[in-house]
Backbone as a ProteinNet text record, in pm:
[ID]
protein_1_A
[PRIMARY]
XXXXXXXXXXXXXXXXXXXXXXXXXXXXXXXXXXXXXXXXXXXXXXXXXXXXXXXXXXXXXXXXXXXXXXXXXXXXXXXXXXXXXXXXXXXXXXXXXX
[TERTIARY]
-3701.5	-3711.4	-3668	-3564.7	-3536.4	-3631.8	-3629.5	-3786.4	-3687.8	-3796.3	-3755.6	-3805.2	-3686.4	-3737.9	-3827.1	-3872.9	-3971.1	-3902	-3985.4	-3823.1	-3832.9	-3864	-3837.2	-3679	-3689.3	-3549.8	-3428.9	-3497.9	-3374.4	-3356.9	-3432.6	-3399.2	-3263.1	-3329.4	-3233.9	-3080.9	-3077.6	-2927.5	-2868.2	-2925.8	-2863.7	-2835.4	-2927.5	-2859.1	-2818.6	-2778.8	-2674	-2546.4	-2502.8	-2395.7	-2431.3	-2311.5	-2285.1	-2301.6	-2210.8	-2216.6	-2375.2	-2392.5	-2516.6	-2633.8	-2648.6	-2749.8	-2729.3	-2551.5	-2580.1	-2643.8	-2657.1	-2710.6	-2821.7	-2876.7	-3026.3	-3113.4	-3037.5	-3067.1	-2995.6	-2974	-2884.7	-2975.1	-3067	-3105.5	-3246.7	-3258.8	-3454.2	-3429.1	-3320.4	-3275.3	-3315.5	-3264.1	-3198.9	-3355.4	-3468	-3540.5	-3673.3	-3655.8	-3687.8	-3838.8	-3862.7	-3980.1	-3971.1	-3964.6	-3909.9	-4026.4	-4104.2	-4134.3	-4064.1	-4023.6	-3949.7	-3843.8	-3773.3	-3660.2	-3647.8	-3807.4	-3840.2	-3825.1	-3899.3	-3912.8	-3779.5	-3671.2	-3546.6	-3477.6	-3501	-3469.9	-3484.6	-3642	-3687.5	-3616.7	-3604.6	-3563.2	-3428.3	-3346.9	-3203.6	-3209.6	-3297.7	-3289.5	-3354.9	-3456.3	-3487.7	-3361.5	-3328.6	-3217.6	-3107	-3028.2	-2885.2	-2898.6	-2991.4	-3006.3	-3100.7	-3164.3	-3329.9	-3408	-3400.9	-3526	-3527	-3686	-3727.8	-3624.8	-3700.6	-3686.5	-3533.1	-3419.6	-3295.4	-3240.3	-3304.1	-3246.7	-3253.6	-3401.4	-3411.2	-3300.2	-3257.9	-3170.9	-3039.5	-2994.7	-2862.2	-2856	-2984	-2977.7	-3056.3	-3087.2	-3096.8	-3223.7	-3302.7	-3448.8	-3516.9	-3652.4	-3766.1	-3795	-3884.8	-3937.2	-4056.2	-4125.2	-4271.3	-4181.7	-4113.6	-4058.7	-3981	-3918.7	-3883	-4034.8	-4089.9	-4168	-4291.2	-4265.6	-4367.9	-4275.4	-4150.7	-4069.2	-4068.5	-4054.3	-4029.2	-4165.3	-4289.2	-4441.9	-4456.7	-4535.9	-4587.6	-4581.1	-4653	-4674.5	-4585.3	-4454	-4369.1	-4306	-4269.1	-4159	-4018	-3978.6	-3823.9	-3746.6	-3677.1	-3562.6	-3493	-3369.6	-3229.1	-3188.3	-3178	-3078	-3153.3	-3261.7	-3302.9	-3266.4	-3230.7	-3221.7	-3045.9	-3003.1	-2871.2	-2782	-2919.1	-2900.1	-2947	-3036.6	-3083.7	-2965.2	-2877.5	-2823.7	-2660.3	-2658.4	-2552.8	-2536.1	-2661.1	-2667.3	-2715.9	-2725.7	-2713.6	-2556.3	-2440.7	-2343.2	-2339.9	-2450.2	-2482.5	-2429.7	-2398.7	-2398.5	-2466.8	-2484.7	-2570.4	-2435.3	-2418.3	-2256.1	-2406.9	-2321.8	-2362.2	-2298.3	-2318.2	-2237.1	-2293.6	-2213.2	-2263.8	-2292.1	-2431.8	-2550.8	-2454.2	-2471	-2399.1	-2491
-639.6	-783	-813.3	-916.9	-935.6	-1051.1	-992.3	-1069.3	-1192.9	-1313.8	-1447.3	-1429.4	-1556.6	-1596.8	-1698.7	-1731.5	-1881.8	-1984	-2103.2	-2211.3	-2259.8	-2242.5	-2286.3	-2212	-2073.4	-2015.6	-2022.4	-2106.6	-2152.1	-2258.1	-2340.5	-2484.8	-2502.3	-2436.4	-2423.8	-2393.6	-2281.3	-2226.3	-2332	-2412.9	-2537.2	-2656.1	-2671.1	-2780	-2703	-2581.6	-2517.7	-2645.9	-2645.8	-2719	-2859.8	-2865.9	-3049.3	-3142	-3151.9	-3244.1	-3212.5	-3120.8	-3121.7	-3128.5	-3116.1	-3191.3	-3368	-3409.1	-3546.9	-3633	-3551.4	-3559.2	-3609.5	-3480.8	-3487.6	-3564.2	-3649.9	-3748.5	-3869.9	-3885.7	-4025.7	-4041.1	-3960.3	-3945.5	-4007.6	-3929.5	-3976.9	-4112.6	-4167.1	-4295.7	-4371.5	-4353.9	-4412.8	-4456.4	-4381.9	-4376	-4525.2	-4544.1	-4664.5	-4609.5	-4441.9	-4388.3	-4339.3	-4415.4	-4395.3	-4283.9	-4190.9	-4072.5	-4020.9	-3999.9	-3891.8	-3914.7	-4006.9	-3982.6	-3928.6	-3949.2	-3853	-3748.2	-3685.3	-3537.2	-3486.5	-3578.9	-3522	-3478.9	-3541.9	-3527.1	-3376.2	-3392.3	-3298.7	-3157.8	-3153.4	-3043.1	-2994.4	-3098.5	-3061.4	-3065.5	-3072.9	-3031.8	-2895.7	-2822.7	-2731.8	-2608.3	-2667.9	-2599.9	-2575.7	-2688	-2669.3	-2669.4	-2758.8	-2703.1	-2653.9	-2543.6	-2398.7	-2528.8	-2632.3	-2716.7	-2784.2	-2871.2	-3007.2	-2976.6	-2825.2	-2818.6	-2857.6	-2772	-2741.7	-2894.6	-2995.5	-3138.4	-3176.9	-3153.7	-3272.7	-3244.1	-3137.9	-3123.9	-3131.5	-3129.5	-3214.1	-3337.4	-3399.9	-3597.7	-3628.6	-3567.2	-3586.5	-3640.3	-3650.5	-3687.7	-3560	-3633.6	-3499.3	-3472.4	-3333.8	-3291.5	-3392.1	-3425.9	-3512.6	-3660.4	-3711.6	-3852.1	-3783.6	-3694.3	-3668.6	-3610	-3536.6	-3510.5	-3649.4	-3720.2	-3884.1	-3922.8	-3964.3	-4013.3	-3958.2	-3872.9	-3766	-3768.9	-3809.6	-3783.6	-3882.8	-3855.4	-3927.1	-4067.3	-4082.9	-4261.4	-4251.3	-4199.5	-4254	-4322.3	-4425.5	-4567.3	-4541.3	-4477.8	-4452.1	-4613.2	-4607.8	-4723.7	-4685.6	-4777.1	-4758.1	-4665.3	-4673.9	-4588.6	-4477.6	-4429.4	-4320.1	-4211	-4301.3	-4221.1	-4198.2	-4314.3	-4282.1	-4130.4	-4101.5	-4016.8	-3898.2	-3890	-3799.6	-3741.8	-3828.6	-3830.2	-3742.9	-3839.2	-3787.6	-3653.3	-3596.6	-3439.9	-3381.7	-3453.8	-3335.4	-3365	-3398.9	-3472.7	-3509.6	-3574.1	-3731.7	-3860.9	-3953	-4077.9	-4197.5	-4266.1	-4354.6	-4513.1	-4519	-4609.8	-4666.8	-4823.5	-4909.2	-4943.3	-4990.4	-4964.9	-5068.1	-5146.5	-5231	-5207.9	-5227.6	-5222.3	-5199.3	-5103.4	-5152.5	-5192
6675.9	6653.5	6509.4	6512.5	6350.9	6315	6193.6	6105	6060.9	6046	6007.7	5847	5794.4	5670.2	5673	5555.8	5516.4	5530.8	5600.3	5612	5463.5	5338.5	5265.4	5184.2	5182.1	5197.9	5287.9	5416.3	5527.3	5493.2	5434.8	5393.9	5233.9	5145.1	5040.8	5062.4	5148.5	5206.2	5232.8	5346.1	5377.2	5323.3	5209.3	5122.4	4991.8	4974.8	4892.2	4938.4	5070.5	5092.8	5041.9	4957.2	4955.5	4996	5132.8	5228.4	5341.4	5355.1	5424.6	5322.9	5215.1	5078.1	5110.4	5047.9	5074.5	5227.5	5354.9	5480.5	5445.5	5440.5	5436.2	5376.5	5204.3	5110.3	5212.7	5275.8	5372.9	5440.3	5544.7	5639.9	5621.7	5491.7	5418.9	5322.5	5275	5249.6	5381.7	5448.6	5590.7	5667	5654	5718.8	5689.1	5551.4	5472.5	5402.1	5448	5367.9	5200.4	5129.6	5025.4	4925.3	5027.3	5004.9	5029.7	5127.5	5205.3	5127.1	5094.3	5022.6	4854.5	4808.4	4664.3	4723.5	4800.1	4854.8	4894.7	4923.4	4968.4	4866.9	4766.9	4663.5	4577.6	4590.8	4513.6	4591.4	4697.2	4796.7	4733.5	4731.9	4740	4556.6	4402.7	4342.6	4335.7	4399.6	4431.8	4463.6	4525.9	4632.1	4563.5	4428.5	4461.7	4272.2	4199.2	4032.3	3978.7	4093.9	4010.4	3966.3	4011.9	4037.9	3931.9	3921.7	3832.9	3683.5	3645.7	3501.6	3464	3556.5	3546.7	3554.2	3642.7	3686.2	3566.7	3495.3	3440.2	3271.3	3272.6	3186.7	3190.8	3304	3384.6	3396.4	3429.1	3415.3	3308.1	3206.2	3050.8	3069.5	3157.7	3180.7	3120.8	3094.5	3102.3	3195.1	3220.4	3378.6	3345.1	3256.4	3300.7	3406.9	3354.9	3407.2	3497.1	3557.7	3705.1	3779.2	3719.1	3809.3	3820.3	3766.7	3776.4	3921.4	3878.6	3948.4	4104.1	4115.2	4269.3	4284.5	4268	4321.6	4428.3	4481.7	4607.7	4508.8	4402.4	4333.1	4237	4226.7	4155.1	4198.5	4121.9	4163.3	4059.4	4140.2	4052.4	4037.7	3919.2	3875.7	3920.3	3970.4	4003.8	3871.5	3736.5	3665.7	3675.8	3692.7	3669.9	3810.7	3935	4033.1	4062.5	3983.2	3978.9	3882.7	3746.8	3685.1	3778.3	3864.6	3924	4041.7	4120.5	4224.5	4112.5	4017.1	3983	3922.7	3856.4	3831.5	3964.2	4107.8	4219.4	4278.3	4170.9	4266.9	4398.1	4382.5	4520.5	4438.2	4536.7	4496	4565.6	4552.1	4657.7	4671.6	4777.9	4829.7	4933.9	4960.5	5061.8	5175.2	5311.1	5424.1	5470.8	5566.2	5640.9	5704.5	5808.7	5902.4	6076	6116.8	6277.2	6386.3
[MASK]
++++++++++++++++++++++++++++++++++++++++++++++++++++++++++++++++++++++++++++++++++++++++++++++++++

């Protein structure tokens, strides 16, 4: 029997990829739980820049104000999540509703 990994190591692999990172941040956008979309967050910085510490030195934030921000009671600003999206090269684009 081949042994399984932790889905937290099956999860990272998968948003290693780009386009399946920007998914998964669309999907938890998309959903209007704007937890779930910190947590998507936090995942795919986990996953794709060795996490909070590494982000927050890529979007010139501190880890205290990302990790405020990405908490269950953080209320992220638009520039701050735009700095966040843009050191996971995500972007956040608008679409009309179908």
């Amino acid at each position: 029997m081949k042994a399984s990994r932790p889905f937290d190591q099956t999860r990272n692999a998968f948003l290693q990829d780009k386009e399946a990172a920007a998914l998964y941040v669309e999907e938890a956008l998309a959903s209007g739980d704007i937890d779930a979309f910190k947590l998507a967050l936090k995942h795919v910085a986990q996953a794709r820049s060795g996490g909070v510490a590494e982000l927050a030195e890529k979007s010139k934030l501190s880890r205290e104000q990302l990790y405020r921000t990405l908490s269950p009671k953080g209320n992220p600003r638009l520039d701050t999540l735009h700095k966040v999206l843009k050191a996971l090269d995500l972007r956040i684009s608008i679409l009309p509703q179908t």
